[in-house]
N, C-alpha and C positions, 0 to 999 in steps of 0.2 A: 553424735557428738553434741548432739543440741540440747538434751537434757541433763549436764553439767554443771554444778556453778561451783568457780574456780572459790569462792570462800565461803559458803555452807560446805562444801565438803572438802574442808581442810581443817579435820579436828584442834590442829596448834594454835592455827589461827583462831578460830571459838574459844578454846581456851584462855587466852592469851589476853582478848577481850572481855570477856567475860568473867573469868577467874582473877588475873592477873594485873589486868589495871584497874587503878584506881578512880573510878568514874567521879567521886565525891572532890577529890583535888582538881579534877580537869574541871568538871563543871564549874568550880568556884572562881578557878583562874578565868572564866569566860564574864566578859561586861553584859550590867544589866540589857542592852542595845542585842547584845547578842545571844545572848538567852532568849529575848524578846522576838528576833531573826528565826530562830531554829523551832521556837514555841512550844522549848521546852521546860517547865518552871522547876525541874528536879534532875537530879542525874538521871535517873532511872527512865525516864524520858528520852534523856540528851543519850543514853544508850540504846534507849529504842530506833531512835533518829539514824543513829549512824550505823546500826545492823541492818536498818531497813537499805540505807546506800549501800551500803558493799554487798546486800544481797544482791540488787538490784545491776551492780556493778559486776559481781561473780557469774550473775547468770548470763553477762552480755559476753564476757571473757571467756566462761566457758562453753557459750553455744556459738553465735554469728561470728565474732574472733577468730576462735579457735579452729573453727570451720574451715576458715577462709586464711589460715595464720602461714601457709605456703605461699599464696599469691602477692598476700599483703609482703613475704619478704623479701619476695622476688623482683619487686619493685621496687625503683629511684625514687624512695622518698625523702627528699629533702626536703626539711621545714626552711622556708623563708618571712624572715620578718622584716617587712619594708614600712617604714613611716610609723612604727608600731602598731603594725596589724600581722597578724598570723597569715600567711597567705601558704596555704599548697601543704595541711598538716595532714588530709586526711584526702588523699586525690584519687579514692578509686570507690569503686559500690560494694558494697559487701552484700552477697545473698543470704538473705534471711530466709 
């Protein structure tokens, strides 16, 4: 299960990205501050940026996650926010 990744191998989702949005309108909506954040000075960049995250995010979903995605729901997880801090969002170990 561990060589998975829940969005390189979801052709809709690459499509979707890739084909389908509009990277030139997202980018522009973003302030120079944030462009300058992501260090990306073109769309095509600002695309590269966020394929490399949700690879990066697919491959955790679809290996460690997914692995473990019985025990993780067999478990009492409640998220509690006290004093605003996140406390008890992710309270067990996943075997990698």
């Amino acid at each position: 299960m561990g060589d998975h990744n829940y969005f390189s191998d979801n052709s809709e989702i690459q499509f979707f990205l890739k084909k389908r949005m509009n990277w030139q309108d997202v980018f522009d909506w973003l302030s120079e501050e944030e462009k300058e954040a992501i260090g990306a000075s073109n769309p095509q960049e600002y695309l590269n940026s966020w394929m490399e995250v949700m690879d990066t995010l697919g491959a955790m979903c679809g290996g460690p996650i997914a692995a473990n995605a019985e025990a993780i729901g067999d478990r009492d997880n409640k998220t509690i926010i006290k004093n605003g801090t996140l406390l008890n969002c992710f309270p067990f170990k996943l075997e990698i």
